[in-house]
C-alpha beads as a LAMMPS data file, in Angstrom:
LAMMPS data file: protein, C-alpha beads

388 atoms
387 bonds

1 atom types
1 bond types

-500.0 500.0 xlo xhi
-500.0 500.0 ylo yhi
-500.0 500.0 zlo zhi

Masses

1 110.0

Atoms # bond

1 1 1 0.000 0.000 0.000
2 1 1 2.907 2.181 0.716
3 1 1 4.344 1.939 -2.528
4 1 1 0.389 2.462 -4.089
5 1 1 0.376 5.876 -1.832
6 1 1 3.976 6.616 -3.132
7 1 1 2.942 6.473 -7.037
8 1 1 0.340 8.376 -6.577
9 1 1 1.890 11.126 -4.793
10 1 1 4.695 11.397 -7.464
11 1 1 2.309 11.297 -10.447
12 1 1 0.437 14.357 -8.758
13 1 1 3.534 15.701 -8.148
14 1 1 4.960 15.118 -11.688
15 1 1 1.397 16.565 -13.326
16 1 1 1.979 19.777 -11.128
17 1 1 4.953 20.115 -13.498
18 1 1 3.263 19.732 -16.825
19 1 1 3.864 22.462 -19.243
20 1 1 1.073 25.165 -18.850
21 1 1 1.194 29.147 -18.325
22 1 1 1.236 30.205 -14.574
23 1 1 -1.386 32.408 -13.043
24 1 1 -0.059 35.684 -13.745
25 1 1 2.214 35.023 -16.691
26 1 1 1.643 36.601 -19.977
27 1 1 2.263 35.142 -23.147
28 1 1 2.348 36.731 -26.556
29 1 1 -1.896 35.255 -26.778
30 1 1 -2.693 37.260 -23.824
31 1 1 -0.958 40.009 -25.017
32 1 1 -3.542 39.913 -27.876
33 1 1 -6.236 39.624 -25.595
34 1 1 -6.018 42.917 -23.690
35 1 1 -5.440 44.197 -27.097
36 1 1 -8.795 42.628 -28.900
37 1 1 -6.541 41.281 -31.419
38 1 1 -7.835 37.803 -31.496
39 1 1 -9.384 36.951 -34.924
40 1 1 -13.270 36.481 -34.616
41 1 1 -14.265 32.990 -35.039
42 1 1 -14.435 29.338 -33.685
43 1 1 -11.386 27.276 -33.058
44 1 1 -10.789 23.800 -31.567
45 1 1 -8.167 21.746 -29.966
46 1 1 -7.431 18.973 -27.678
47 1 1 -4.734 17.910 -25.644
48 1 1 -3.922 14.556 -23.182
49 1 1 -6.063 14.161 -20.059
50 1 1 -5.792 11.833 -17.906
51 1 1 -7.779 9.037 -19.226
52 1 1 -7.837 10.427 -23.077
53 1 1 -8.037 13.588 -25.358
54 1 1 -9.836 16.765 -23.416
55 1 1 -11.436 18.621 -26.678
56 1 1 -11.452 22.712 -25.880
57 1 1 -13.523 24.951 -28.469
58 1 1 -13.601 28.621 -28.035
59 1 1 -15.305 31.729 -29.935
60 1 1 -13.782 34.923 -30.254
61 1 1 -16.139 37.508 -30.739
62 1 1 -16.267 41.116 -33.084
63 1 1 -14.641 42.697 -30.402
64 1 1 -11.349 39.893 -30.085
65 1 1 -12.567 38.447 -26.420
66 1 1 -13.492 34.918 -25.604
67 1 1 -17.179 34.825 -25.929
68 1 1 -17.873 31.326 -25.391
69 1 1 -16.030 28.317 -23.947
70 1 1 -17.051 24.394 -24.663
71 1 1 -14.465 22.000 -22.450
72 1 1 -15.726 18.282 -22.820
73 1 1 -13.998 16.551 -19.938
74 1 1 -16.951 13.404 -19.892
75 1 1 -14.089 11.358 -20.642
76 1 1 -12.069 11.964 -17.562
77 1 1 -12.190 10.303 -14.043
78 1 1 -15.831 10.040 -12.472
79 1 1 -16.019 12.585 -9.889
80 1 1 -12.511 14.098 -10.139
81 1 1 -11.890 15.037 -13.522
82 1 1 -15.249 15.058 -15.316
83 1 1 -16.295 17.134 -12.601
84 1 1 -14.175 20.547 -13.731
85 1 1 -16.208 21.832 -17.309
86 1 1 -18.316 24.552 -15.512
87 1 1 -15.156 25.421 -12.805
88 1 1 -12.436 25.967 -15.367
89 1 1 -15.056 27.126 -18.600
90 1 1 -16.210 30.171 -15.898
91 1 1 -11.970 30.776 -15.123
92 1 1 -11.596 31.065 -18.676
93 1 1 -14.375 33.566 -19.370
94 1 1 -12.762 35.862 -16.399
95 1 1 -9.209 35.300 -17.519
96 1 1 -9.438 35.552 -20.800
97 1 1 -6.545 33.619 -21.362
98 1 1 -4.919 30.041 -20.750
99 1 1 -3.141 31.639 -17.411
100 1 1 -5.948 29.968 -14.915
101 1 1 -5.945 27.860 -11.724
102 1 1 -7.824 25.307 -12.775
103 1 1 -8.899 22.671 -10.206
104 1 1 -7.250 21.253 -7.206
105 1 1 -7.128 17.105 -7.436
106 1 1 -7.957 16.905 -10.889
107 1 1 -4.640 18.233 -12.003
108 1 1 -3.917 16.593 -14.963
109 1 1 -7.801 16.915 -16.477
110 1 1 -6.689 20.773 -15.656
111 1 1 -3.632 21.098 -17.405
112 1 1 -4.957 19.534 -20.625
113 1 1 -7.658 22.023 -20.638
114 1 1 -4.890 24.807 -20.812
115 1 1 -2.899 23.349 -23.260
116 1 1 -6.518 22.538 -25.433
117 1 1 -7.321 25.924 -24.807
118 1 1 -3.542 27.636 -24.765
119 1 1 -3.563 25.712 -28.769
120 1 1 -6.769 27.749 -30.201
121 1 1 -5.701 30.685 -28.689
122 1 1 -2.839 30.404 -30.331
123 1 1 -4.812 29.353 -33.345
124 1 1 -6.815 32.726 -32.881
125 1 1 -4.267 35.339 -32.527
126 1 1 -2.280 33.770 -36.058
127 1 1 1.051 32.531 -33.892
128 1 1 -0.034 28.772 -34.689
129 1 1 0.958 29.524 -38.334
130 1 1 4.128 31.391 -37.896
131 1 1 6.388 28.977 -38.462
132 1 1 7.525 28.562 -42.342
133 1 1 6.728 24.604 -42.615
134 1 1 9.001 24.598 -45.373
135 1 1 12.416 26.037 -43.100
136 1 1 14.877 23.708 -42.395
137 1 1 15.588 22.889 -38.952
138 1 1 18.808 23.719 -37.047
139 1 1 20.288 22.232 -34.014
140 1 1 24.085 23.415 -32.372
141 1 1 25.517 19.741 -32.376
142 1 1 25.988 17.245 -29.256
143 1 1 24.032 15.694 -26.767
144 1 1 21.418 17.699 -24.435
145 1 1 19.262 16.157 -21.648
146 1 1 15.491 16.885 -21.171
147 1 1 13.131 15.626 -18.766
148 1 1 9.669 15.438 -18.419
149 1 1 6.403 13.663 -16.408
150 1 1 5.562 10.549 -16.666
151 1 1 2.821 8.075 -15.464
152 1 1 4.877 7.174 -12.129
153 1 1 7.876 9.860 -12.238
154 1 1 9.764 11.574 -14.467
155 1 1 11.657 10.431 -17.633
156 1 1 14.742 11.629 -18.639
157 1 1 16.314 11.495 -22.378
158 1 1 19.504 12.027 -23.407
159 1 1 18.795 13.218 -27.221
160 1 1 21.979 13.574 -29.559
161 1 1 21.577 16.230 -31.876
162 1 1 23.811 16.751 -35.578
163 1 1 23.319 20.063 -37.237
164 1 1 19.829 19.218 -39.146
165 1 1 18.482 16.079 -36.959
166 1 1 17.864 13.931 -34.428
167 1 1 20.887 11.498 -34.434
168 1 1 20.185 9.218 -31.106
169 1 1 17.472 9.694 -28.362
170 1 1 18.590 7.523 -24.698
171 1 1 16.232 6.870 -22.045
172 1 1 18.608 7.531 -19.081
173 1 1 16.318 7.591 -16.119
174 1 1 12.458 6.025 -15.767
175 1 1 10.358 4.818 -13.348
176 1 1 7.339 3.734 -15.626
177 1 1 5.748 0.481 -15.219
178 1 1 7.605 -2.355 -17.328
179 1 1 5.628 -3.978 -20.195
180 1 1 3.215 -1.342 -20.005
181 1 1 4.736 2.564 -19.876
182 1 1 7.942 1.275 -21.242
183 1 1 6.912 -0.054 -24.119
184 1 1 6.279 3.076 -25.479
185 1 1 10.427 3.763 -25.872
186 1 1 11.151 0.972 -28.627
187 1 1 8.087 2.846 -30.435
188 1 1 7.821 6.493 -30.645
189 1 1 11.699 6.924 -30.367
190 1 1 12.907 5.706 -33.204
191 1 1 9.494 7.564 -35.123
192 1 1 10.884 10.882 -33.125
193 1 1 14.428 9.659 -35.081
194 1 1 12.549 9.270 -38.520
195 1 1 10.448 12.558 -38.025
196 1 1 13.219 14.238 -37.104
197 1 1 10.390 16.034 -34.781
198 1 1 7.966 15.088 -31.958
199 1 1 4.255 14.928 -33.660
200 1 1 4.342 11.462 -33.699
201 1 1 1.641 9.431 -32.436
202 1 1 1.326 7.593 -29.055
203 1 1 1.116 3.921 -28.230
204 1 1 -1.838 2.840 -27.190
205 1 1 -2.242 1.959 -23.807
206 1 1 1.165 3.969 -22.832
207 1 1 -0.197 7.409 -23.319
208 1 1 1.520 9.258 -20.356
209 1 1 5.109 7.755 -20.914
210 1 1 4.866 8.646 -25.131
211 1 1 4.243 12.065 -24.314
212 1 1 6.919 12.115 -21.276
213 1 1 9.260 11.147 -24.296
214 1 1 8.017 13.905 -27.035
215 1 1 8.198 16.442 -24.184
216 1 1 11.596 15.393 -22.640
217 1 1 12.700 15.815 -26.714
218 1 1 11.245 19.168 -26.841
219 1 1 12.904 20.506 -23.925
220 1 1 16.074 18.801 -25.325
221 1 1 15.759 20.621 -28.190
222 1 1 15.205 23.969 -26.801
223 1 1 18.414 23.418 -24.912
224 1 1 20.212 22.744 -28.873
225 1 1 19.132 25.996 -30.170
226 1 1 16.134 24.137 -32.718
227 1 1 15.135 26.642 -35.150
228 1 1 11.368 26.605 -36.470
229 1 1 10.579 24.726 -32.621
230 1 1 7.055 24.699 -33.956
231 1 1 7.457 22.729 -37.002
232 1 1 9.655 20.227 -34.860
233 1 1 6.675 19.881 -32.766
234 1 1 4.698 18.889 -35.839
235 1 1 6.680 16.812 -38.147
236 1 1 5.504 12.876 -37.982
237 1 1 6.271 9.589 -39.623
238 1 1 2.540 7.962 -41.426
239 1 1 2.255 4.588 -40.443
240 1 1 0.348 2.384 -43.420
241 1 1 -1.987 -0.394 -43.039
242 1 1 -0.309 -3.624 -43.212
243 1 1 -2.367 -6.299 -45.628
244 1 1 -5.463 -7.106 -44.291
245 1 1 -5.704 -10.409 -42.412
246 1 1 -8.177 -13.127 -43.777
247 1 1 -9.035 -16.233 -42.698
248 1 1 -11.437 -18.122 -40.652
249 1 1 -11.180 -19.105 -36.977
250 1 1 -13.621 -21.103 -34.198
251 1 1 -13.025 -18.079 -31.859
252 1 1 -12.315 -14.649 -32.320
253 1 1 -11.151 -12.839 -29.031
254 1 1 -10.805 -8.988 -28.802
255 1 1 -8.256 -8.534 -25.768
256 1 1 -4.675 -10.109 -24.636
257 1 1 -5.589 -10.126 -20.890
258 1 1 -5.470 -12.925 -18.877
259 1 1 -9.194 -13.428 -19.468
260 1 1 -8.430 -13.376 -23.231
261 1 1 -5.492 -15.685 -23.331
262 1 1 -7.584 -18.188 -20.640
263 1 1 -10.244 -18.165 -22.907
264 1 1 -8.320 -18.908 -26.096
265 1 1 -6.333 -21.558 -23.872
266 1 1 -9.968 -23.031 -23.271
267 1 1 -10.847 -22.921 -26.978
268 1 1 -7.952 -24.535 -27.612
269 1 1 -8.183 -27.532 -25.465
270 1 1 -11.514 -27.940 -26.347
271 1 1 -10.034 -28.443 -30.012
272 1 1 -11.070 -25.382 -31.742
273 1 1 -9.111 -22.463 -33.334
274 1 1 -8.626 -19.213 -31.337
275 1 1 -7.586 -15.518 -32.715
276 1 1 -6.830 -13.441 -30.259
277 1 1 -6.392 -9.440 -31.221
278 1 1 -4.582 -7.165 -28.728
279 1 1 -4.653 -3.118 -29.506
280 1 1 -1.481 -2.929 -26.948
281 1 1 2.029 -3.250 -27.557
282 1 1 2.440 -5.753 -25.478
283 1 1 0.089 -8.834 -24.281
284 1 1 -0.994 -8.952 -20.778
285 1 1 -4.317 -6.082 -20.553
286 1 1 -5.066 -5.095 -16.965
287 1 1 -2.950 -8.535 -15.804
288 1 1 0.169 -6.927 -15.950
289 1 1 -0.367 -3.892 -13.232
290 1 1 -3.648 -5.218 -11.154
291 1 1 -3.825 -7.057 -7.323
292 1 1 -7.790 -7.874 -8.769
293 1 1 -9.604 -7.738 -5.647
294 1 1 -6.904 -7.058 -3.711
295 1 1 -5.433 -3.455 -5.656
296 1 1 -6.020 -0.426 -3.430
297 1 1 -6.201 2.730 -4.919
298 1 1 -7.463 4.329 -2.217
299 1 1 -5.391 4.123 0.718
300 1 1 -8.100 5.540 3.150
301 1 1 -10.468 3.031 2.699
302 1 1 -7.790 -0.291 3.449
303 1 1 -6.035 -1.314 6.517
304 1 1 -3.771 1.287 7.865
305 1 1 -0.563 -0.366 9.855
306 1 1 -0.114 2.482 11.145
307 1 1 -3.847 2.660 13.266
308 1 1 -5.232 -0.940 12.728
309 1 1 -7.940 -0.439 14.412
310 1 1 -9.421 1.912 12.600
311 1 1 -12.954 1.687 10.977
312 1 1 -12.977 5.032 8.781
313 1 1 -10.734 6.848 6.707
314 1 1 -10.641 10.261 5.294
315 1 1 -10.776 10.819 1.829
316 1 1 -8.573 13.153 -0.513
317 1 1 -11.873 15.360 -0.798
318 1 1 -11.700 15.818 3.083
319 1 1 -14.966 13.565 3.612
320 1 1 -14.891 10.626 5.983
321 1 1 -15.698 7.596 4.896
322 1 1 -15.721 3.798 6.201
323 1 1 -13.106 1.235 5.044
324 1 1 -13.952 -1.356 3.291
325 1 1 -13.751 -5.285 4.821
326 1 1 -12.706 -8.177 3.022
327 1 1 -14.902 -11.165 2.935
328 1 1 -14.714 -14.435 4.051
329 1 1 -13.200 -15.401 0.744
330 1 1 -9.901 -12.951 -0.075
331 1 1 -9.137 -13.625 3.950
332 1 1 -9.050 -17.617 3.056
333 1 1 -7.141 -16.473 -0.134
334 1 1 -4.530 -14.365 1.667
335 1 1 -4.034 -17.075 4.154
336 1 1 -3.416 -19.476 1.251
337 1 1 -0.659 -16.771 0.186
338 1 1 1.282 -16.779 4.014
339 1 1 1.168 -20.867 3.670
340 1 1 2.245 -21.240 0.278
341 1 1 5.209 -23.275 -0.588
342 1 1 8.501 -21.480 -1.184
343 1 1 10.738 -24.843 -2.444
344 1 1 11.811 -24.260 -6.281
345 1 1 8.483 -24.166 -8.520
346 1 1 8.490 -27.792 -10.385
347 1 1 8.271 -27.249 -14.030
348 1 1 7.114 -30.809 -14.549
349 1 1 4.668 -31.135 -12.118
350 1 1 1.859 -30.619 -14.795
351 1 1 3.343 -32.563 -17.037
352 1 1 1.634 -35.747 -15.208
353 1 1 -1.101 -33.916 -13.183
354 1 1 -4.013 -32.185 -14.439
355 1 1 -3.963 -28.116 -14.013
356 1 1 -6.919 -26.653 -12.830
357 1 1 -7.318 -23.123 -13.462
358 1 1 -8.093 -20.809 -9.696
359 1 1 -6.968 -23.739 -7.457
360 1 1 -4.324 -21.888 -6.042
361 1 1 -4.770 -23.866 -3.001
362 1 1 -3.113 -27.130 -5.388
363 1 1 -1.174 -24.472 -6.882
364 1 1 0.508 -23.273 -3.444
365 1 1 1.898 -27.100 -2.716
366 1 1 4.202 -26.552 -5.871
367 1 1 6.622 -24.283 -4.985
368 1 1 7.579 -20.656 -6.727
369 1 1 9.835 -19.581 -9.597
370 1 1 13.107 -18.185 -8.248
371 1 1 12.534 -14.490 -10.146
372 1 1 8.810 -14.216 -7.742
373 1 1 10.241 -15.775 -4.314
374 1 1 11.497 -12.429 -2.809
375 1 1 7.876 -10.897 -3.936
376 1 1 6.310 -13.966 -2.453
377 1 1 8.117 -13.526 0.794
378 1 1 7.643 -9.525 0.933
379 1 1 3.887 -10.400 0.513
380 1 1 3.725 -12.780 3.341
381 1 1 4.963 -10.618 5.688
382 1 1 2.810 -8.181 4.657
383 1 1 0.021 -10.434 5.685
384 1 1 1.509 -11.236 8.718
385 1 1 2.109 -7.825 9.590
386 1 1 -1.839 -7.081 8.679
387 1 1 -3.220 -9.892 11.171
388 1 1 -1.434 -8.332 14.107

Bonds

1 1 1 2
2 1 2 3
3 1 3 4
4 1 4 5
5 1 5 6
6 1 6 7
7 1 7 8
8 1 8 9
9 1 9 10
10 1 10 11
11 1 11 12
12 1 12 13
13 1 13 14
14 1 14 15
15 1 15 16
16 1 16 17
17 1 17 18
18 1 18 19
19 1 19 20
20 1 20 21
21 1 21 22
22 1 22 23
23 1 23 24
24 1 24 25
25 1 25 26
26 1 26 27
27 1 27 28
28 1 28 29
29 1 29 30
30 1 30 31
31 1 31 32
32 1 32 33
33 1 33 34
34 1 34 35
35 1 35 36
36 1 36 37
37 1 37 38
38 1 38 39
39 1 39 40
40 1 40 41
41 1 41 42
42 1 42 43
43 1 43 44
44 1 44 45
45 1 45 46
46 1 46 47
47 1 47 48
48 1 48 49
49 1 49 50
50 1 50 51
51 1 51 52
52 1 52 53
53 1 53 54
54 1 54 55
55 1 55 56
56 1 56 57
57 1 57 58
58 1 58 59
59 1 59 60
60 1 60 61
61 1 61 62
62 1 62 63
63 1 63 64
64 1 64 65
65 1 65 66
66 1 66 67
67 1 67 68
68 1 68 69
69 1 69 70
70 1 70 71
71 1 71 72
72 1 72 73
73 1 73 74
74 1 74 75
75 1 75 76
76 1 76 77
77 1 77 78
78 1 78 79
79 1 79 80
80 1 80 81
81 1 81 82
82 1 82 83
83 1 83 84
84 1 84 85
85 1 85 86
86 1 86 87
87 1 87 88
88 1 88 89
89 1 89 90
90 1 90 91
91 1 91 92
92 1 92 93
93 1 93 94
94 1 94 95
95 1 95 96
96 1 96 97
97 1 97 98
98 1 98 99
99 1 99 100
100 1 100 101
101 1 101 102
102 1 102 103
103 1 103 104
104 1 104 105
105 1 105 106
106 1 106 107
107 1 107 108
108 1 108 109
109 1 109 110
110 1 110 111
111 1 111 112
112 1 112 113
113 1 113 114
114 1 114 115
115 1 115 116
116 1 116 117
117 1 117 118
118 1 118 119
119 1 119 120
120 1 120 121
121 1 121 122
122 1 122 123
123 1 123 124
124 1 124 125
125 1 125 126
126 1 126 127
127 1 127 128
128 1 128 129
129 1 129 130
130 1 130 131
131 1 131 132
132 1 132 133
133 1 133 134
134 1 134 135
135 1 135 136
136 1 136 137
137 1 137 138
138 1 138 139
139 1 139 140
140 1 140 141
141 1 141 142
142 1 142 143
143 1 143 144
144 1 144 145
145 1 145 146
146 1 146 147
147 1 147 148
148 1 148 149
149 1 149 150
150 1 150 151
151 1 151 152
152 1 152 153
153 1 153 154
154 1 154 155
155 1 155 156
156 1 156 157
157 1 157 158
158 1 158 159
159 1 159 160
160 1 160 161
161 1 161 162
162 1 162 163
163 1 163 164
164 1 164 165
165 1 165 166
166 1 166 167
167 1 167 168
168 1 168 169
169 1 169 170
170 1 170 171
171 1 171 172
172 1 172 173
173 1 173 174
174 1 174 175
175 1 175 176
176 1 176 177
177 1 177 178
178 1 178 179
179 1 179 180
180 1 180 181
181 1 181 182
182 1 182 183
183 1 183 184
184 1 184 185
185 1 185 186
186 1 186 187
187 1 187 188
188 1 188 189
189 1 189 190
190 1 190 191
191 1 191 192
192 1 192 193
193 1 193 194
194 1 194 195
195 1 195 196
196 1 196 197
197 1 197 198
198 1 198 199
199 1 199 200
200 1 200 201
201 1 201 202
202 1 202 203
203 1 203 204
204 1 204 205
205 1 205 206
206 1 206 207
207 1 207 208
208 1 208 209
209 1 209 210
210 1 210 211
211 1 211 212
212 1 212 213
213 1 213 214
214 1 214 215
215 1 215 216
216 1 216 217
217 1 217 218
218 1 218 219
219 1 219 220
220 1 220 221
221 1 221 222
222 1 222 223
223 1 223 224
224 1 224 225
225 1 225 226
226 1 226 227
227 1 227 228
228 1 228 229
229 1 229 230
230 1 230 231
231 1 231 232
232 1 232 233
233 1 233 234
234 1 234 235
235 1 235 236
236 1 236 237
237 1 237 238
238 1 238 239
239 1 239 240
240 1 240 241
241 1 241 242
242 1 242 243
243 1 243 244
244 1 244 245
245 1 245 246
246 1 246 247
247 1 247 248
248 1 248 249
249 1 249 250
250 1 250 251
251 1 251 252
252 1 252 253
253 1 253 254
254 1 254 255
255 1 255 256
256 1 256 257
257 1 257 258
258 1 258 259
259 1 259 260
260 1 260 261
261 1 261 262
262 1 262 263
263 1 263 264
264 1 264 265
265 1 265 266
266 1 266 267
267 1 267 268
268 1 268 269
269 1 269 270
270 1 270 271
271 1 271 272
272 1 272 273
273 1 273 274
274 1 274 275
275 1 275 276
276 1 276 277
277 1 277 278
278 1 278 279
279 1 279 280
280 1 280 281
281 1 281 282
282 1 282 283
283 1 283 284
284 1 284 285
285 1 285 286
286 1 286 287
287 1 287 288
288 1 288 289
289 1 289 290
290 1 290 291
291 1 291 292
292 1 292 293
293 1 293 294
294 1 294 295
295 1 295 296
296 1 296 297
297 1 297 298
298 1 298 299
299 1 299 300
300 1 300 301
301 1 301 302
302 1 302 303
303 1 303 304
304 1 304 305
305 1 305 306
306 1 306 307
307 1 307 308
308 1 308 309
309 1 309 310
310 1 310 311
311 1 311 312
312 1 312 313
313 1 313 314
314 1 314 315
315 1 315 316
316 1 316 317
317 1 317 318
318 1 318 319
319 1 319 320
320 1 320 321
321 1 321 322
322 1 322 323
323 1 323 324
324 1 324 325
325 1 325 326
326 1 326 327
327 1 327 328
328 1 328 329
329 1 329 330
330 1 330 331
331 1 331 332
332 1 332 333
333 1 333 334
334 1 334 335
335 1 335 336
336 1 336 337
337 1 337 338
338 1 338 339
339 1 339 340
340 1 340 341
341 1 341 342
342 1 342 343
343 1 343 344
344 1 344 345
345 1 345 346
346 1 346 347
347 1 347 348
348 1 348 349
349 1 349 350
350 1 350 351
351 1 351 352
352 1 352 353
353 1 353 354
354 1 354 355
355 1 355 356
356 1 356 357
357 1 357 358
358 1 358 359
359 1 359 360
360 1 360 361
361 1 361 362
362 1 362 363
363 1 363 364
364 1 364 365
365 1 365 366
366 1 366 367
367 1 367 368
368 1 368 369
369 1 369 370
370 1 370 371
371 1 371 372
372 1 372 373
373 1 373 374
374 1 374 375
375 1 375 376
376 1 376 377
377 1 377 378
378 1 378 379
379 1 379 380
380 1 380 381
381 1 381 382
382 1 382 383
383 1 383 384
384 1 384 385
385 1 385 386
386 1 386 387
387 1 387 388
């Protein structure tokens, strides 16, 4: 739980730092503002939330002031996130600019509003077009570091620069999760490489850590002198279609989860074909990060070592509220857990006995590989600890 609390506070942290225009800066758009130089019209943009693109549409009216203000954050976090349209649209109507507070706890839903919004304003006062798409980029040679926010921490790149490109981009400090944020690296860096810029797209399922990399780039690049910065910001690599896939299967399964890949292990045994299809770079869905019934988001609503005996917890809104038990069933579970075996895991065993899928209480008798034991151990004294 410690090390749930711990992520958490570092990714709030880290999206405290995301790139956005403090209250009471100016920028060249607000500028225009005061002045009514805003072209009247409509313009849109959108920019990374935390759980997907926050659209931002403004209109500028006759008189070159924000008249109207639509932020679509539905696709954020249930009360946290999708909670902020009428707070931050109401900011933006007084500010008149990107340079707003936006709301406490909902962070990163916040900051994507102000970059969505920071984009049309841009868009509005002509600066988005500045740069001549056609100038060649510049860089003063060598190797520059930039760092930026990630899903658990920041990343760090080391980005080698010749005159005209990118040469080399290394990953020299992350704290992302493996198989999941990672796998982003061996995917938009070499597109940054072929771009020779950072509007390249993001793998799916690693949003945060692709645009920790574009960003940590960008600030890279600053640091090498990049002439046109806006076109580097744009230029991208098109990935075609590959040739379309046909042929026929018993089972088609949308999803490379453990529930997918115990599903097409079941089709398989029971002699048919299986397809599974996986949008992710890697295979493994929700598997690869989740305790199931046991992950705790919410460290006020769990056991607390620190005052066992407590029945309530307060939440980060302030509000009490009471913790939640576990039944009859994860308590005979985690008690399977302290007991189980920790003698080398026998790779054979199953070769001559039947496995049955959820008997971990079979399972337990059989040992553990040597790469989980030291997790296996940590997590039985964490139980231990917990029935004191």
């Amino acid at each position: 739980m410690k090390k749930v609390v711990s992520i958490l506070m570092t990714a709030a942290m880290a999206a405290a730092l995301l790139p956005g225009i403090p209250a009471g800066a100016e920028s060249a758009t607000e500028g225009a503002a005061s002045s009514g130089s805003y072209t009247p019209g409509t313009y849109s943009a959108s920019a990374q939330g935390m759980d997907g693109e926050v659209p931002v549409t403004i209109t500028i009216g006759d008189d070159g002031t924000i008249t109207d203000v639509q932020v679509d954050v539905s696709g954020e976090t249930a009360g946290i996130g999708a909670e902020i349209g009428d707070t931050v649209t109401q900011q933006i109507l007084d500010a008149q600019s990107a340079a707003i507070d936006g709301v406490a706890g909902a962070t990163i839903s916040s900051t994507a509003v102000k970059e969505a919004l920071q984009a049309c304003l841009d868009q509005a006062s002509g600066s988005a077009d500045a740069s001549d798409a056609g100038a060649e980029l510049a860089f003063t040679p060598g190797t520059y570091t930039g760092t930026a926010a990630g899903y658990n921490g920041d990343v760090t790149v080391g980005v080698t620069f010749s005159e005209t490109n990118v040469e080399e981009i290394e990953i020299t400090d992350s704290h992302e999760t493996d198989h999941v944020g990672t796998a982003a690296y061996d995917i938009v860096i070499p597109d940054i490489i072929n771009a020779n810029g950072t509007g390249v797209d993001s793998v799916s399922g690693a949003t945060f850590t692709s645009r920790a990399i574009r960003e940590a780039v960008n600030a890279a690049a600053k640091q090498a002198g990049v002439t046109n910065e806006d076109q580097f910001k744009k230029n991208t690599v098109v990935h075609e279609a590959q040739d379309p896939v046909e042929d026929t299967w018993d089972v088609v399964i949308v999803g490379g989860g453990g529930a997918g890949i115990s599903a097409a292990a079941q089709a398989a045994e029971n002699g048919e074909t299986a397809l599974i299809i996986e949008k992710n770079a890697e295979i493994g869905g929700n598997t690869l990060v989740s305790g199931g019934q046991y992950q705790g988001v919410m460290p006020y609503l769990v056991w607390d070592p620190a005052d066992p005996d407590a029945d309530t917890g307060v939440g980060y809104d302030g509000k009490t509220y009471n913790k939640v038990k576990s039944v009859q069933g994860c308590i005979d579970e985690l008690k399977i857990i302290e007991n189980w075996s920790e003698e080398p895991f026998d790779e054979d065993y199953y070769k001559d006995h039947e496995y049955v899928a959820g008997d971990i209480n079979e399972l337990s008798k059989h040992g553990v590989h040597a790469d989980y034991l030291p997790v296996l151990q940590e997590l039985k004294a964490e139980i231990s600890c917990s029935q004191r």
